[in-house]
PyMOL CGO cylinders between C-alpha atoms (Angstrom):
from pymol import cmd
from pymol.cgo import CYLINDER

trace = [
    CYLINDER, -27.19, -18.89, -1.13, -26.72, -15.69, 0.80, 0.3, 1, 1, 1, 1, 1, 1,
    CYLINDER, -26.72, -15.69, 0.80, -23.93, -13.95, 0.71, 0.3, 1, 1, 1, 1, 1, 1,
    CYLINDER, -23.93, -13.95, 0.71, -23.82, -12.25, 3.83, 0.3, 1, 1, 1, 1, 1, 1,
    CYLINDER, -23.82, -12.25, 3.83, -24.39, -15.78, 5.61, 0.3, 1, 1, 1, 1, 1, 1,
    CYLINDER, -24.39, -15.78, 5.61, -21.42, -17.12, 3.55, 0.3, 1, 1, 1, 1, 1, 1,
    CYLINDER, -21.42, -17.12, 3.55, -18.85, -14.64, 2.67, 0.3, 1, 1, 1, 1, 1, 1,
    CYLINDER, -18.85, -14.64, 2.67, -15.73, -15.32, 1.57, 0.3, 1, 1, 1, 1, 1, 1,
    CYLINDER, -15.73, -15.32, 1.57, -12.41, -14.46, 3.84, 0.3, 1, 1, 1, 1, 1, 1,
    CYLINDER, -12.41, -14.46, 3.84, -9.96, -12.14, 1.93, 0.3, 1, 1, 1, 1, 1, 1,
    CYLINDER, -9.96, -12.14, 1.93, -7.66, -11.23, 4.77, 0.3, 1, 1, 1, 1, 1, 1,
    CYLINDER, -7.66, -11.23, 4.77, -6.40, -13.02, 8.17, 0.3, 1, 1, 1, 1, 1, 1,
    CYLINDER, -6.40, -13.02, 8.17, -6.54, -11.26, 10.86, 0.3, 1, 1, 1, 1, 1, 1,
    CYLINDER, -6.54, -11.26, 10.86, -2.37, -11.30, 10.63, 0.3, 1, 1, 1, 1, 1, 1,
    CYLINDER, -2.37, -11.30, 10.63, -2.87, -9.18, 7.21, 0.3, 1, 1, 1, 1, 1, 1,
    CYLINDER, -2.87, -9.18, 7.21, -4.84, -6.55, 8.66, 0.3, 1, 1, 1, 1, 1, 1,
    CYLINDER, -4.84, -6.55, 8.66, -3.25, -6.22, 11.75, 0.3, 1, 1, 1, 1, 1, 1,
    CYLINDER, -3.25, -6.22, 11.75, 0.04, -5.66, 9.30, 0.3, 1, 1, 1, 1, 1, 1,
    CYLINDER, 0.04, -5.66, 9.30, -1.64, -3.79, 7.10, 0.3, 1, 1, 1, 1, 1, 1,
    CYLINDER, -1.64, -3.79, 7.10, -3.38, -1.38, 9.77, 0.3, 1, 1, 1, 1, 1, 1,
    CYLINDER, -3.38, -1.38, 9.77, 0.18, -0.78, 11.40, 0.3, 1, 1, 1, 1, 1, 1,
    CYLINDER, 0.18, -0.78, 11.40, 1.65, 0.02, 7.88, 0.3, 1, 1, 1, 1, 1, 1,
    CYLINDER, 1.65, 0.02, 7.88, -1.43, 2.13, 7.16, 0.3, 1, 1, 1, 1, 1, 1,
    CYLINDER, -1.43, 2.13, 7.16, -0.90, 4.31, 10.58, 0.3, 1, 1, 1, 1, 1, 1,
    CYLINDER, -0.90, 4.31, 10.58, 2.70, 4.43, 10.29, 0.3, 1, 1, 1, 1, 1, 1,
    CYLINDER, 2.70, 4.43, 10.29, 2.24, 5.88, 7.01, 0.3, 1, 1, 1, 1, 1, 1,
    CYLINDER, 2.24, 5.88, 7.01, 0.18, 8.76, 8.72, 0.3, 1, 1, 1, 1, 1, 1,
    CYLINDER, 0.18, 8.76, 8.72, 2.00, 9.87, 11.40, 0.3, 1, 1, 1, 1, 1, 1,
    CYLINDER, 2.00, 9.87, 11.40, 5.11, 9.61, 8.78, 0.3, 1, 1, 1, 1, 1, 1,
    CYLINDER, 5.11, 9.61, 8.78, 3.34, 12.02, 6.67, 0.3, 1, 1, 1, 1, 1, 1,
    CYLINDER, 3.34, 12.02, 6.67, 2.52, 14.32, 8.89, 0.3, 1, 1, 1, 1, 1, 1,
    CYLINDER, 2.52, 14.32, 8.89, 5.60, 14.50, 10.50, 0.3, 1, 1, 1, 1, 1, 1,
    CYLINDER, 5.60, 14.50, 10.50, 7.64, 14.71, 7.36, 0.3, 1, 1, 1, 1, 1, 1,
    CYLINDER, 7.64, 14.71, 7.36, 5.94, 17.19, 6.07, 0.3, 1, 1, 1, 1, 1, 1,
    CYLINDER, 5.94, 17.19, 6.07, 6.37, 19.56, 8.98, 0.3, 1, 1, 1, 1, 1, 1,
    CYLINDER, 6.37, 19.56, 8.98, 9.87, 19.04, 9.04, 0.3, 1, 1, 1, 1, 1, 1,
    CYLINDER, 9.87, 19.04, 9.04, 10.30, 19.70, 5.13, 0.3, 1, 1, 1, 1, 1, 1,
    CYLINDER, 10.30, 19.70, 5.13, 7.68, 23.16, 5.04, 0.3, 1, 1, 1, 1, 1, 1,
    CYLINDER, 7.68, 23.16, 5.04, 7.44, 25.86, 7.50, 0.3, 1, 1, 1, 1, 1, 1,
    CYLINDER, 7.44, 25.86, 7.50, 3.76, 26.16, 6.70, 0.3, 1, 1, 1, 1, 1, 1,
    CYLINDER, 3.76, 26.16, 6.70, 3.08, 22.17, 7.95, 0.3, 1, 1, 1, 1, 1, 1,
    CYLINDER, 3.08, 22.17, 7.95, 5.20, 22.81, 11.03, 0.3, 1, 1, 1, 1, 1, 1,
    CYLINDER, 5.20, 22.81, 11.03, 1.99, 22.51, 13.25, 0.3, 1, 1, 1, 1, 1, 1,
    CYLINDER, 1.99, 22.51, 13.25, 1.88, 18.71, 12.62, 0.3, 1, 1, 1, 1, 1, 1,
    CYLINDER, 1.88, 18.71, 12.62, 4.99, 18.51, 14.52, 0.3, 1, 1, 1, 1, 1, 1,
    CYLINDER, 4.99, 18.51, 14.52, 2.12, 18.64, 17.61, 0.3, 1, 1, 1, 1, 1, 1,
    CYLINDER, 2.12, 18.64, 17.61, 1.05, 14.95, 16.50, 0.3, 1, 1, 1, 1, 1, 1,
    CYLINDER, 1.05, 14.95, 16.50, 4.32, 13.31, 17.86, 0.3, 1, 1, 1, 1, 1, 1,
    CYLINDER, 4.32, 13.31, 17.86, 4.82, 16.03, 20.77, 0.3, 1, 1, 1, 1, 1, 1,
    CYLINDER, 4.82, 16.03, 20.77, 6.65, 18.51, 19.80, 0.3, 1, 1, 1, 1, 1, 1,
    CYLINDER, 6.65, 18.51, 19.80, 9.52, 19.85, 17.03, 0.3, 1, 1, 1, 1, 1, 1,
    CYLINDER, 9.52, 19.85, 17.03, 12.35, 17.57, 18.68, 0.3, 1, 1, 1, 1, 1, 1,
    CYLINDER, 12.35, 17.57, 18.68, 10.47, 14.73, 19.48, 0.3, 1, 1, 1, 1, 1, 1,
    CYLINDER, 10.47, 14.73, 19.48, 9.03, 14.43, 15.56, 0.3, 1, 1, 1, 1, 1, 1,
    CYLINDER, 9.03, 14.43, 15.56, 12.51, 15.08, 14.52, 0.3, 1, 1, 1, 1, 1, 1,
    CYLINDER, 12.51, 15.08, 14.52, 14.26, 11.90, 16.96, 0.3, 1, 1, 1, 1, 1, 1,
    CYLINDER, 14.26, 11.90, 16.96, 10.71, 9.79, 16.20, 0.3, 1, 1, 1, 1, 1, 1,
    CYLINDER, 10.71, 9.79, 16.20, 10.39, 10.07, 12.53, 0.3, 1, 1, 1, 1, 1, 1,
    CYLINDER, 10.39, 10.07, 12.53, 13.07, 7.77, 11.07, 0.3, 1, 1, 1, 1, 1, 1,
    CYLINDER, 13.07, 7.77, 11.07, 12.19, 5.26, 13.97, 0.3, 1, 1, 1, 1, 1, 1,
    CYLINDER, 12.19, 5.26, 13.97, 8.39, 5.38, 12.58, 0.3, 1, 1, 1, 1, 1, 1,
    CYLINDER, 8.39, 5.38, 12.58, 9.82, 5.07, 9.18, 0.3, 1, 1, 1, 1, 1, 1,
    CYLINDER, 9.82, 5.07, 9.18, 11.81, 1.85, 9.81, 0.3, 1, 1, 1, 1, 1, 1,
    CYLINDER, 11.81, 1.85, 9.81, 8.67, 0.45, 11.76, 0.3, 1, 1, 1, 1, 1, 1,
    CYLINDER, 8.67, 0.45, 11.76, 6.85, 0.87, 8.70, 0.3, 1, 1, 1, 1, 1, 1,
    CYLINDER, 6.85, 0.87, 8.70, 9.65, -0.34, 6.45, 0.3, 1, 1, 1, 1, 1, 1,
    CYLINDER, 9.65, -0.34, 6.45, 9.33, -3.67, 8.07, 0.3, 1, 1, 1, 1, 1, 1,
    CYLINDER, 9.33, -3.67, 8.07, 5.56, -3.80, 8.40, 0.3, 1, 1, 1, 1, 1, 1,
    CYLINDER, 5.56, -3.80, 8.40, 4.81, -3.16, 4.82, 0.3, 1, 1, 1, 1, 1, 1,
    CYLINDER, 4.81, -3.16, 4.82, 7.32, -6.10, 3.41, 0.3, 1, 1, 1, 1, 1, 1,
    CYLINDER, 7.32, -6.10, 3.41, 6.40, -8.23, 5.97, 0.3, 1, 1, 1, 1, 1, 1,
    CYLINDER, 6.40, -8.23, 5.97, 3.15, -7.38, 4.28, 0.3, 1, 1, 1, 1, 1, 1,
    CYLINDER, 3.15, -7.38, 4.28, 4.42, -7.72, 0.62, 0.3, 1, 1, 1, 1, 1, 1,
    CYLINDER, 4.42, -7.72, 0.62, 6.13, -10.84, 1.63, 0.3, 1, 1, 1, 1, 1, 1,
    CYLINDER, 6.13, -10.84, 1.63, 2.52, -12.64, 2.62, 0.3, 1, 1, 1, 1, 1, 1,
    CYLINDER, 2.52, -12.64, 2.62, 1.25, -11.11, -0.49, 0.3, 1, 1, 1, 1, 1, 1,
    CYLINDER, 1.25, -11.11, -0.49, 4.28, -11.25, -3.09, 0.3, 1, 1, 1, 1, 1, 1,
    CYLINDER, 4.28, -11.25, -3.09, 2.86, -14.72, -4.85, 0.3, 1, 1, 1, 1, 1, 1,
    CYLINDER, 2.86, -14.72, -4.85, -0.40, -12.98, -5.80, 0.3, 1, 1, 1, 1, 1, 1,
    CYLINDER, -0.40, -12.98, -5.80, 0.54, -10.16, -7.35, 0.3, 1, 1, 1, 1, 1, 1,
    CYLINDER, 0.54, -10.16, -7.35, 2.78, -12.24, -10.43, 0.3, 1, 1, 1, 1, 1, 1,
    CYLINDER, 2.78, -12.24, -10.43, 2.12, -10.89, -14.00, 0.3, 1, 1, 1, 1, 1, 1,
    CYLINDER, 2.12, -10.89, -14.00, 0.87, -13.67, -16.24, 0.3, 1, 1, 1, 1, 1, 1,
    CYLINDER, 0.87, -13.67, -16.24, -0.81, -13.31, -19.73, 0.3, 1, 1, 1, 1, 1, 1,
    CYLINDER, -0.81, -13.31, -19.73, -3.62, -12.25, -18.63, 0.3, 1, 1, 1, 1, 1, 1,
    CYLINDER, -3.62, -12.25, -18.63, -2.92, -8.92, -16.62, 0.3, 1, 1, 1, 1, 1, 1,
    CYLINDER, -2.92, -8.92, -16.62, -1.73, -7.36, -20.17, 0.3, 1, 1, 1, 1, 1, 1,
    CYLINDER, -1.73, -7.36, -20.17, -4.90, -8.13, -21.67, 0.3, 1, 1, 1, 1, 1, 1,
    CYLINDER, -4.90, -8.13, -21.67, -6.30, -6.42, -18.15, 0.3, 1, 1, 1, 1, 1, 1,
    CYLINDER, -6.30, -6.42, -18.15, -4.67, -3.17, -18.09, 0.3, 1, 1, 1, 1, 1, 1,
    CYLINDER, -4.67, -3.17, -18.09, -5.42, -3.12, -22.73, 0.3, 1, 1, 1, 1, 1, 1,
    CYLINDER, -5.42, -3.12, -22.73, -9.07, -3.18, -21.14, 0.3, 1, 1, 1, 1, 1, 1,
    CYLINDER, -9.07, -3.18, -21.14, -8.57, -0.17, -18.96, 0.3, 1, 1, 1, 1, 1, 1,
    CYLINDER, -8.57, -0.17, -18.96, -10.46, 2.22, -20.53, 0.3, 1, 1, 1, 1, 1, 1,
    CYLINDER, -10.46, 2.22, -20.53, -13.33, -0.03, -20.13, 0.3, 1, 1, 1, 1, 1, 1,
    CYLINDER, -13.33, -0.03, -20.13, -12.52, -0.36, -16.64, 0.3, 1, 1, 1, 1, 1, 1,
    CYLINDER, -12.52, -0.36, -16.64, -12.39, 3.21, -16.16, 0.3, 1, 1, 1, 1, 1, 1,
    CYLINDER, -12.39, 3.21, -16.16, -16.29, 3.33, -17.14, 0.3, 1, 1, 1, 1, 1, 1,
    CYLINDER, -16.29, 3.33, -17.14, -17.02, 0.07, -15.37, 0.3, 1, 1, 1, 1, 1, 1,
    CYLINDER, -17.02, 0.07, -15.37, -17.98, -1.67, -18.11, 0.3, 1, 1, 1, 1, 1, 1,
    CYLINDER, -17.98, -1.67, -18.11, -17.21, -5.70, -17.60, 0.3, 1, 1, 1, 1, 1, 1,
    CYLINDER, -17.21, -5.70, -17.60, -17.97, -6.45, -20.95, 0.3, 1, 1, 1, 1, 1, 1,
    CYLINDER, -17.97, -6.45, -20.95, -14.73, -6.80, -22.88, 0.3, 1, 1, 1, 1, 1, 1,
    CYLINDER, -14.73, -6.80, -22.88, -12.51, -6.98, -19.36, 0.3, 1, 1, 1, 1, 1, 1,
    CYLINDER, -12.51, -6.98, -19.36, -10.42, -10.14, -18.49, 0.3, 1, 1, 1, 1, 1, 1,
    CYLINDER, -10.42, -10.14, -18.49, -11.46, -11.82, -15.46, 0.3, 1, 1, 1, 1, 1, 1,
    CYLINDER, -11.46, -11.82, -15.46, -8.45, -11.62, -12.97, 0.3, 1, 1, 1, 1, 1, 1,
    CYLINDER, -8.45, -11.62, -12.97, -6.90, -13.49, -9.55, 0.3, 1, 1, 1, 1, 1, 1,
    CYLINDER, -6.90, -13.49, -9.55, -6.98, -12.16, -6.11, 0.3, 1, 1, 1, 1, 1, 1,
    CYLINDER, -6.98, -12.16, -6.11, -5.20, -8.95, -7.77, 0.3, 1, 1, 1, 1, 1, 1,
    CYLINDER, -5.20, -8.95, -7.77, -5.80, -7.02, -11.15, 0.3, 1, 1, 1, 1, 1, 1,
    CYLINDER, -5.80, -7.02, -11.15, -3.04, -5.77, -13.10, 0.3, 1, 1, 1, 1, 1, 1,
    CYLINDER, -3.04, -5.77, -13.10, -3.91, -2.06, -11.59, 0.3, 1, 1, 1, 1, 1, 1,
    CYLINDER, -3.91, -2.06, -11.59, -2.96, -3.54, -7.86, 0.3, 1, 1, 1, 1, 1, 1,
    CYLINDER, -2.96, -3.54, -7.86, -0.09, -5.71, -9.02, 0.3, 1, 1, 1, 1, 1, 1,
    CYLINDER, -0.09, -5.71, -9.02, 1.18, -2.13, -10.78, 0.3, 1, 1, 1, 1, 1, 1,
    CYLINDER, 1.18, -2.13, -10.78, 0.63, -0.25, -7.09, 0.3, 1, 1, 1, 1, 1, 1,
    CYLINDER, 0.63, -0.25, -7.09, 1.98, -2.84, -5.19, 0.3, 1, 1, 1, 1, 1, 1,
    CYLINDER, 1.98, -2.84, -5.19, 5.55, -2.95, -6.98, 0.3, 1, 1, 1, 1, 1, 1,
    CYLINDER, 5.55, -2.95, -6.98, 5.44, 0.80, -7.52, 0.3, 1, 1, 1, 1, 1, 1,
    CYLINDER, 5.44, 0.80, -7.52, 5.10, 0.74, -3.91, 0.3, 1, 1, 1, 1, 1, 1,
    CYLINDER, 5.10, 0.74, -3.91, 8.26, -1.64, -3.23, 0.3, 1, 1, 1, 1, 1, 1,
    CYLINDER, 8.26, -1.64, -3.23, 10.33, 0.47, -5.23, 0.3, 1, 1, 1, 1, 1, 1,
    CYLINDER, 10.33, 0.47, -5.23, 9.29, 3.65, -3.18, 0.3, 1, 1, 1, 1, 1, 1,
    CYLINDER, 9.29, 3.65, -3.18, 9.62, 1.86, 0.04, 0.3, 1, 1, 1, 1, 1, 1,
    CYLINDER, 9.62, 1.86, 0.04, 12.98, 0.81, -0.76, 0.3, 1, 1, 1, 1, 1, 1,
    CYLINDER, 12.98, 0.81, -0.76, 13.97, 3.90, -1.94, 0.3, 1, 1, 1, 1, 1, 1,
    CYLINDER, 13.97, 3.90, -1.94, 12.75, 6.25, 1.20, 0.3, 1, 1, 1, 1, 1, 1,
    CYLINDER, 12.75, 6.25, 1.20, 14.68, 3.26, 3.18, 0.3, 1, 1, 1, 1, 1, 1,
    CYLINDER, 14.68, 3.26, 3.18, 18.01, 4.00, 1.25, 0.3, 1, 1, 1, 1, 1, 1,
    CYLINDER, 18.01, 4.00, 1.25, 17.63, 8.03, 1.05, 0.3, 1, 1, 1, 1, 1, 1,
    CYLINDER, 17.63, 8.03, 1.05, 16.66, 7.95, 4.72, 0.3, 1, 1, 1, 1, 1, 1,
    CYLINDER, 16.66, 7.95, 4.72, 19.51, 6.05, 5.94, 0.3, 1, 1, 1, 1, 1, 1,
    CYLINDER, 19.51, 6.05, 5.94, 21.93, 8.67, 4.80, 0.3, 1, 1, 1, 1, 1, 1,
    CYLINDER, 21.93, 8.67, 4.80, 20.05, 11.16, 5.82, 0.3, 1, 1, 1, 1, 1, 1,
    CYLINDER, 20.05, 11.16, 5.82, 20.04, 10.32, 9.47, 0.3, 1, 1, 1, 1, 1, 1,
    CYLINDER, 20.04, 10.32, 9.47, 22.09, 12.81, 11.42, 0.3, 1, 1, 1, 1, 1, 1,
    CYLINDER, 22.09, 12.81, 11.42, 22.06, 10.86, 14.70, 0.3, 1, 1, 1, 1, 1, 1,
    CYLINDER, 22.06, 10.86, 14.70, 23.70, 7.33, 13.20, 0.3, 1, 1, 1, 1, 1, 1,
    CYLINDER, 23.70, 7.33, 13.20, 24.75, 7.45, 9.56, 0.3, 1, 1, 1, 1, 1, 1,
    CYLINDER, 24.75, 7.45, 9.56, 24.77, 11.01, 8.18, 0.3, 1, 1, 1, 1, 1, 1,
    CYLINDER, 24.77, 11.01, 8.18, 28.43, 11.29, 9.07, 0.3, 1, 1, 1, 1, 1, 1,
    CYLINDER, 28.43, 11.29, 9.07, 29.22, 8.48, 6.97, 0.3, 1, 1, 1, 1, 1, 1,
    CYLINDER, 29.22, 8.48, 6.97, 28.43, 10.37, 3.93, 0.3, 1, 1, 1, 1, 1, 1,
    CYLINDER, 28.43, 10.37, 3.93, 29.82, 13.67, 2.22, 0.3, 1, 1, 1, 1, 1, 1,
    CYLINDER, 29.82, 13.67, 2.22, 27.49, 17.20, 1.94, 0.3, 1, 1, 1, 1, 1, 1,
    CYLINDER, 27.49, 17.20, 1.94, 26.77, 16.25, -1.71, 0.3, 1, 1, 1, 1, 1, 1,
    CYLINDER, 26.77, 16.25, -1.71, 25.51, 12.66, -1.32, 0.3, 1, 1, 1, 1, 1, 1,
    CYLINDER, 25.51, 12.66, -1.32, 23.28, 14.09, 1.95, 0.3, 1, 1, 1, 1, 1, 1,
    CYLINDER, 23.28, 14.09, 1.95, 21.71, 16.83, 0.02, 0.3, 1, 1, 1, 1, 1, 1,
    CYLINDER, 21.71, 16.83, 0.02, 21.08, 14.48, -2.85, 0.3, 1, 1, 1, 1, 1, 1,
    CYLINDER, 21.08, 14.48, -2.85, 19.59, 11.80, -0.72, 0.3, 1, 1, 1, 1, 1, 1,
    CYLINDER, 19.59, 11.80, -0.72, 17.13, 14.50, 0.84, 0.3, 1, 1, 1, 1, 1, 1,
    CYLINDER, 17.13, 14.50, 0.84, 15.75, 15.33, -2.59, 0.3, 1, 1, 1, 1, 1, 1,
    CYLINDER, 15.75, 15.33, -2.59, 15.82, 11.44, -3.63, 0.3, 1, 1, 1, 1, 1, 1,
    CYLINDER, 15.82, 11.44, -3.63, 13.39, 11.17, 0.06, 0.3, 1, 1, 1, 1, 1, 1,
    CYLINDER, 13.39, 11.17, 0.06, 11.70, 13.76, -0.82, 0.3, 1, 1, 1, 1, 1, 1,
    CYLINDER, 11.70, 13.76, -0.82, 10.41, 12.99, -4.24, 0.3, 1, 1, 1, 1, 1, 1,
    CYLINDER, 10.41, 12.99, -4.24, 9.51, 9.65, -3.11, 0.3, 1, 1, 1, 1, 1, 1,
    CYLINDER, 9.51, 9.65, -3.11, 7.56, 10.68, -0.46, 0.3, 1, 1, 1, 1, 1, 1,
    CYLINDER, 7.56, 10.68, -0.46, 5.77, 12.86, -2.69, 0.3, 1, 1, 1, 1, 1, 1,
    CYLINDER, 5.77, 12.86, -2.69, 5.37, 9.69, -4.52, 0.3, 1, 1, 1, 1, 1, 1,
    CYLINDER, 5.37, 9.69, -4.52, 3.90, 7.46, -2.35, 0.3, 1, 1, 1, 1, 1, 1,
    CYLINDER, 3.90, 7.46, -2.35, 1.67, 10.07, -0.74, 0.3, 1, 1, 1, 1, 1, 1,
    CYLINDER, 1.67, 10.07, -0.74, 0.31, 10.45, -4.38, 0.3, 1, 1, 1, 1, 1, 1,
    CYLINDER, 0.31, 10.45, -4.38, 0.25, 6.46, -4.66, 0.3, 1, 1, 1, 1, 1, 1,
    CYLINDER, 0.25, 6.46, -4.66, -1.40, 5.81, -1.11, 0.3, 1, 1, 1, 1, 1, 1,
    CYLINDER, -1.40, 5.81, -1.11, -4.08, 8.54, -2.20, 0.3, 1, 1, 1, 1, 1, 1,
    CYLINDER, -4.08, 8.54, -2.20, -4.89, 5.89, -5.63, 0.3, 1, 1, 1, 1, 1, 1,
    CYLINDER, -4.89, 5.89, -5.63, -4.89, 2.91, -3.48, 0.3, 1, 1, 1, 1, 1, 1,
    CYLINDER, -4.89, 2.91, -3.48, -7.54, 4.48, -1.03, 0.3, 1, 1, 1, 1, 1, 1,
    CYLINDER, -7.54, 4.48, -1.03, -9.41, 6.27, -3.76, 0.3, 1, 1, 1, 1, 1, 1,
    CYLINDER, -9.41, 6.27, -3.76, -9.58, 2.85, -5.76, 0.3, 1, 1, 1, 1, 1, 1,
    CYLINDER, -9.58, 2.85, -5.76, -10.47, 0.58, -2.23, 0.3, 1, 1, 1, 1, 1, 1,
    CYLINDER, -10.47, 0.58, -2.23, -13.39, 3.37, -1.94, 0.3, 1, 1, 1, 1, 1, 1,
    CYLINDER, -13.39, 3.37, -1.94, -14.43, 3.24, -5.78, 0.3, 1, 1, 1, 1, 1, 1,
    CYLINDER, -14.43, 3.24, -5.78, -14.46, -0.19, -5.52, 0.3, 1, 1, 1, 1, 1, 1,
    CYLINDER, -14.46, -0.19, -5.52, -17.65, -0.89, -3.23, 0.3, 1, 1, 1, 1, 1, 1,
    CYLINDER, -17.65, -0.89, -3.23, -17.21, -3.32, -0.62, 0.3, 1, 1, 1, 1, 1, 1,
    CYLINDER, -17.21, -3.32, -0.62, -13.15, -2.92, -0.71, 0.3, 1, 1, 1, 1, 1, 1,
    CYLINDER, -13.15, -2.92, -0.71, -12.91, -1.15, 2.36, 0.3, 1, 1, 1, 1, 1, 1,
    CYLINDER, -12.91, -1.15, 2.36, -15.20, -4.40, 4.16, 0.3, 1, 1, 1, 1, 1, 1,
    CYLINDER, -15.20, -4.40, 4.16, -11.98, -6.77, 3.38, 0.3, 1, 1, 1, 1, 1, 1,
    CYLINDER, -11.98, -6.77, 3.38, -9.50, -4.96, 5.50, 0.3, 1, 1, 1, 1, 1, 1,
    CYLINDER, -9.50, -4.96, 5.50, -11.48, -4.00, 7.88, 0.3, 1, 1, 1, 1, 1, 1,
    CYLINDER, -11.48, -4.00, 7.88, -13.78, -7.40, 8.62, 0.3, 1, 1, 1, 1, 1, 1,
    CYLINDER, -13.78, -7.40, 8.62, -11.31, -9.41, 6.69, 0.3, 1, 1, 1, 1, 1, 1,
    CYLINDER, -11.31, -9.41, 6.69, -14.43, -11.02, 3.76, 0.3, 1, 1, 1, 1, 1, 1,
    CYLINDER, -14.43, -11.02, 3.76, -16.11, -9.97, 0.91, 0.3, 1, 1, 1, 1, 1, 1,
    CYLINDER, -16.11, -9.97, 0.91, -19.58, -11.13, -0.12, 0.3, 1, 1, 1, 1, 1, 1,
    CYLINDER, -19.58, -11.13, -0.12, -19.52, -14.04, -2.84, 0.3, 1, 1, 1, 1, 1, 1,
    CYLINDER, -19.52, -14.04, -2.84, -21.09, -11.16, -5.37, 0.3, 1, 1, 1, 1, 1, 1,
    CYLINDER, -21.09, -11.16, -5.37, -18.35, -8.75, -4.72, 0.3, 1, 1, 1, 1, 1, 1,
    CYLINDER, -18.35, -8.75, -4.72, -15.62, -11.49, -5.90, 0.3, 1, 1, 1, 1, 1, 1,
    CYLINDER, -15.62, -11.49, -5.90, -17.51, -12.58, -8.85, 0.3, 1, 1, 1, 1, 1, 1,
    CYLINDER, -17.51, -12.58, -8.85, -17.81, -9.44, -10.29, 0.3, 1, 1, 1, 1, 1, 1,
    CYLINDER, -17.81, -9.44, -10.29, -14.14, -8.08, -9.46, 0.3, 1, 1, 1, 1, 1, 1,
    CYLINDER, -14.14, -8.08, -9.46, -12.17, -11.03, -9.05, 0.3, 1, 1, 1, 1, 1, 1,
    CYLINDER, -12.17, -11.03, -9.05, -14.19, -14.16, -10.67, 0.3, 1, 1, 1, 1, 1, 1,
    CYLINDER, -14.19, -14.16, -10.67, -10.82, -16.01, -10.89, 0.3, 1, 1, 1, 1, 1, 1,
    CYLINDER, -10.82, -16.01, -10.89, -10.46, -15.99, -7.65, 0.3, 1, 1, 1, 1, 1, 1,
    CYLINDER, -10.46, -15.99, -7.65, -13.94, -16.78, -6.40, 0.3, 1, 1, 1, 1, 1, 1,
    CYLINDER, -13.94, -16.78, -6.40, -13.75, -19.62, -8.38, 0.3, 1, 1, 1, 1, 1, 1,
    CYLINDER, -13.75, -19.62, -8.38, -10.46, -21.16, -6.78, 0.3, 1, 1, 1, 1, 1, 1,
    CYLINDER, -10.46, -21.16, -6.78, -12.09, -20.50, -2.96, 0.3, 1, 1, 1, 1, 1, 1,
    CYLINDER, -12.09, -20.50, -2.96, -15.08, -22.13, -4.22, 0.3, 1, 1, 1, 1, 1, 1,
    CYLINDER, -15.08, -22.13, -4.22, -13.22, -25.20, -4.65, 0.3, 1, 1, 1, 1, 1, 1,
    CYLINDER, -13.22, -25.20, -4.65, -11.46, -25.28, -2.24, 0.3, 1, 1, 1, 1, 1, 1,
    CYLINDER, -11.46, -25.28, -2.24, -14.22, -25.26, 0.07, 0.3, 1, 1, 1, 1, 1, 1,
    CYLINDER, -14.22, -25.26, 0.07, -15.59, -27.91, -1.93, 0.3, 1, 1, 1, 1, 1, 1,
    CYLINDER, -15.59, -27.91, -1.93, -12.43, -29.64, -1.47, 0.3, 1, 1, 1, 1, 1, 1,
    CYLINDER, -12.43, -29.64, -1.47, -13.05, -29.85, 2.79, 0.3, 1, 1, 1, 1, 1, 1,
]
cmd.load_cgo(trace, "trace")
């Protein structure tokens, strides 16, 4: 059976429309941010138009992508539940650092590794939600004192910092990974690349195609 004549859909086209939207909101976020934190990025202010324009567009990019990503999370949330055998997963890391199988739990849709990312992810997104809300001169700034301002621009910040470092896994892991980058871009994998990184969940989409 060939597996490019019978792959195996990993995302709707809903869940890479949301994630693309997340994924370019992220960008222009990054940019922008950091030429409003450093002199020496201030250039990337160009991407949105100018200084004033990144400054008024930048939190409304940021809620945009807020709502994307747990829209996202949402559609995703009942994959990514610990069980038993994600412990035995991540005890095994080592030996998926070397990718060796040998040894290494078979896992779900999502290994331990992604379920970690994706809540460390939820927690950052919340947080750069929070820290950003006070921070925003135009509507709520003026509901806070000096002191809870300048510690919710650290808080944003450091989470940034955070998630830029987290993003930079989660692409260096979907391009470790060979064929990764295929699922959220055609939306399948072949039936070889699920066996071999997710066998648990080749084997529940193998029955139920069986099933119709």
């Amino acid at each position: 059976m060939s597996d490019k004549k019978y792959p195996i859909v990993r995302y709707t086209a809903g869940e890479r429309i949301n994630h693309w939207i997340t994924a370019i909101t992220f960008i222009l976020l990054t940019a922008s941010g950091l030429a409003l934190f450093h002199p020496a990025f201030f250039w990337l202010s160009n991407l949105l138009g100018s200084p004033t324009w990144t400054r008024i567009l930048h939190p409304f990019i940021g809620v945009v992508m807020f709502l994307s990503f747990f829209i996202l999370a949402f559609r995703l949330m009942r994959f990514n539940r610990f069980t038993k055998k994600d412990s035995e997963w991540l005890s095994a890391m080592p030996k998926v650092l070397r990718n060796e199988t040998e040894g290494v739990p078979t896992t779900g849709r999502y290994n331990a590794g992604q379920k970690l990312l994706f809540y460390v992810l939820i927690i950052l997104m919340l947080g750069l939600l929070a820290s950003g809300i006070v921070i925003w001169r135009e509507y709520f700034s003026y509901l806070f004192g000096i002191d809870m301002i300048r510690l919710a621009s650290v808080v944003h910040a450091l989470f940034a910092f955070l998630l830029i470092c987290a993003i930079i896994v989660h692409i260096y892991a979907a391009i470790w990974v060979k064929g990764s980058v295929r699922a959220m871009t055609r939306g399948t994998v072949s039936r070889g690349w699920a066996w071999k990184n997710h066998r648990d969940w080749f084997r529940e989409e193998i029955r139920k195609q069986d099933v119709k």
